[in-house]
C-alpha positions as CSV (number, residue, x, y, z in Angstrom):
1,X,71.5,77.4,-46.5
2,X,70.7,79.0,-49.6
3,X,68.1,81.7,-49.6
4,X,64.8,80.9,-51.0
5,X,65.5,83.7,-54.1
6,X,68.2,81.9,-55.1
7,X,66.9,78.8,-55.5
8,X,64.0,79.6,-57.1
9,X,66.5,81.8,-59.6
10,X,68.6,78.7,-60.1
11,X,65.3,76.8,-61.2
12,X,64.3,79.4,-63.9
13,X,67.5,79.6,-65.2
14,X,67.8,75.8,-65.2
15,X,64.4,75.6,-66.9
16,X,65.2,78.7,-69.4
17,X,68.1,76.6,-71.1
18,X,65.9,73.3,-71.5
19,X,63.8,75.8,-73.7
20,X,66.6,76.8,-75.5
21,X,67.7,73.1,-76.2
22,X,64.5,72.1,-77.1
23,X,64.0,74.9,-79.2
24,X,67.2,74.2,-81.0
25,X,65.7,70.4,-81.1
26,X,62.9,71.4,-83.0
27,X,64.5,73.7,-85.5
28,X,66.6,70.8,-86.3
29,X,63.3,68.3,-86.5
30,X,61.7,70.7,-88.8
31,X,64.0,70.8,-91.0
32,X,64.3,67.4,-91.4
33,X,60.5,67.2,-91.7
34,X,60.6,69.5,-94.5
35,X,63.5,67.5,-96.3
36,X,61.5,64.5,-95.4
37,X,58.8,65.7,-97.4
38,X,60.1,66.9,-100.1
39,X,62.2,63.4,-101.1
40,X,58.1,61.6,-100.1
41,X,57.2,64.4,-102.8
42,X,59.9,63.8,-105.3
43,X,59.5,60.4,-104.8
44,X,55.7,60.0,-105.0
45,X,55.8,61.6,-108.6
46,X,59.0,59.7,-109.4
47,X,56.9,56.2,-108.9
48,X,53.8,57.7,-110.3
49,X,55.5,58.6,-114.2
50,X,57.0,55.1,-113.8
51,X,53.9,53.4,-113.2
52,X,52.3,55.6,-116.7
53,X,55.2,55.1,-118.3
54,X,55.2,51.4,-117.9
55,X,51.5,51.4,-118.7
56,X,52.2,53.5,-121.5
57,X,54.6,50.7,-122.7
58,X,52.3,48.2,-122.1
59,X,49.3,49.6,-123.9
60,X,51.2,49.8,-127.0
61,X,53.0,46.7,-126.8
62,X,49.3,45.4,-126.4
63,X,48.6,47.8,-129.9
64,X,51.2,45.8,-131.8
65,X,50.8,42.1,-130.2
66,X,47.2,42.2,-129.4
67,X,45.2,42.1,-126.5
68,X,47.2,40.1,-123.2
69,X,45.4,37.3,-122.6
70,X,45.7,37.3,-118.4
71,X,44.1,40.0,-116.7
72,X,46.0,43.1,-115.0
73,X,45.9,42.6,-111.4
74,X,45.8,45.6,-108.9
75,X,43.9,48.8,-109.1
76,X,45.2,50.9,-112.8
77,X,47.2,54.3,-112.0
78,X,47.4,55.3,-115.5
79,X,45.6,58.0,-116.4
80,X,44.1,57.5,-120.1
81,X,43.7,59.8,-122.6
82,X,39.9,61.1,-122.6
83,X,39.5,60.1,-126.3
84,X,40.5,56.7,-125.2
85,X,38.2,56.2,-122.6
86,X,35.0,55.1,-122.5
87,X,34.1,56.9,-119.9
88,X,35.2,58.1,-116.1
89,X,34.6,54.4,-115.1
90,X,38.0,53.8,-116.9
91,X,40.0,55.9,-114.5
92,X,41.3,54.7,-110.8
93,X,38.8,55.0,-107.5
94,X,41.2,58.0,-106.7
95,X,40.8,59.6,-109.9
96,X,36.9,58.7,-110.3
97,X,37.0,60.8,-107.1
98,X,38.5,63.8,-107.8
99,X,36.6,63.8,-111.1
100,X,33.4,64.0,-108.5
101,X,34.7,66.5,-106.7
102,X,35.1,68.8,-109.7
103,X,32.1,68.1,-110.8
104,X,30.4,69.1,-107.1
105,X,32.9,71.9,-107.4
106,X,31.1,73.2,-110.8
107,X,32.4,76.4,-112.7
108,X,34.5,77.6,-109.1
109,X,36.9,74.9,-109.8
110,X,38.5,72.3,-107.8
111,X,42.0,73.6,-105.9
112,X,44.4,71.3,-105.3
113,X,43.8,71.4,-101.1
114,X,40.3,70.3,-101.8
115,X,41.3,67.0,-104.0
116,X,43.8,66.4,-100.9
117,X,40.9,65.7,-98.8
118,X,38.7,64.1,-101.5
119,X,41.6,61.6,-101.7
120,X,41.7,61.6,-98.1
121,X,45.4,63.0,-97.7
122,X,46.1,65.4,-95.1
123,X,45.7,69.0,-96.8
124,X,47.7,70.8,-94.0
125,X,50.7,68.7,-95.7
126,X,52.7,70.4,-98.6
127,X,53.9,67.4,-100.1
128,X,50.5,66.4,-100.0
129,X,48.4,68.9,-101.1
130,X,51.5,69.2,-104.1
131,X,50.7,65.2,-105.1
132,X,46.7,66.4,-104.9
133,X,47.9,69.4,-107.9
134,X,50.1,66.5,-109.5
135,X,47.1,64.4,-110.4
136,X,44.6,67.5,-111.0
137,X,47.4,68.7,-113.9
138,X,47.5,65.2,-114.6
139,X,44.3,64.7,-115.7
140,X,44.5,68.2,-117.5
141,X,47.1,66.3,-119.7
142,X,45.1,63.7,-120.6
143,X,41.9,66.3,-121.5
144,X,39.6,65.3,-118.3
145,X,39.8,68.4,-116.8
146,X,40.7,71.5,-117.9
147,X,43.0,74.8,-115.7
148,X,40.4,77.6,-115.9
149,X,42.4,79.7,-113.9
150,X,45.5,79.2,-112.3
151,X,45.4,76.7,-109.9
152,X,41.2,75.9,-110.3
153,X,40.1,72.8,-112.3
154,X,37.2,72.6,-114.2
155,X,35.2,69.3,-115.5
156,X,36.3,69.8,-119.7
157,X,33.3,71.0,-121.7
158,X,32.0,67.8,-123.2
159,X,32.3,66.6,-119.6
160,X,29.7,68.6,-118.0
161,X,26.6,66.8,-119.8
162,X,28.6,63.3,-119.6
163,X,26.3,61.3,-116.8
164,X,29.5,58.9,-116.3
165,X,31.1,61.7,-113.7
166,X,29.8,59.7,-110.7
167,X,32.3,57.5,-109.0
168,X,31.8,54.2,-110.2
169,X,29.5,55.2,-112.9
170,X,29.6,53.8,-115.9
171,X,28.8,55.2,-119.1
């Protein structure tokens, strides 16, 4: 009969090199995780300049035809210019919020982690918190916000005084 040393020894070692696997296991799942996310990132932006190029095409089709006479269906992800917006009431729910949340943010700025969680994303994600500065750059493009400082967004000056920055606000 084996002593009790060596059986316990036999365990440990046993149990040692299901930690090693497992280890090994989660390297492996990590690294997928992280591929994983970066093709949801890629991919994210990919559909996102589709969707503004397509209502890009659209709003100037509309310029040379006229108005469409049906209705758009489905929440707008276009981002429009400021100058061709009435106000923030023009922009998505998503958009409308973030524009609240630099407002609330004031002269600090809005970070790119912070609009994660305004759009209800989780910020702890990279690929997440990277769609969050996608949008925030986005709307400095288009003149709603502006990049004070590297990675900060600001409401754009004639912004600050405009009442419409409320979600859902009009103007």
């Amino acid at each position: 009969m084996p002593s009790m040393r060596a059986v316990l020894e036999t365990r440990r070692k046993t149990a040692a090199v299901r930690v090693e696997e497992l280890e090994a296991e989660l390297e492996r799942v990590r690294a997928d995780l992280v591929e994983a996310e970066e093709v949801l990132r890629l991919r994210t932006i990919g559909l996102e300049q589709y969707l503004e190029a397509l209502a890009e095409e659209e709003q100037s089709a509309e310029t040379i035809v006229g108005p469409s006479p049906r209705k758009l269906v489905g929440p707008r992800r276009a981002v429009p210019h400021r100058e061709n917006a009435a106000g923030v009431a023009d922009l998505s729910v998503d958009y409308q919020a973030v524009m609240a949340a630099a407002a609330e943010a004031g002269n600090d700025g809005l970070g790119a982690r912070r609009a994660a969680v305004v759009l209800g994303w989780d910020s702890a994600s990279a690929s997440r918190v990277e769609g969050a500065r996608a949008r925030l750059k986005r709307l400095v493009e288009r003149g709603w916000l502006v990049e004070t400082k590297p990675g900060r967004f600001t409401l754009a000056t004639e912004q600050r005084t405009d009442e419409a920055v409320r979600p859902g606000g009009g103007s």
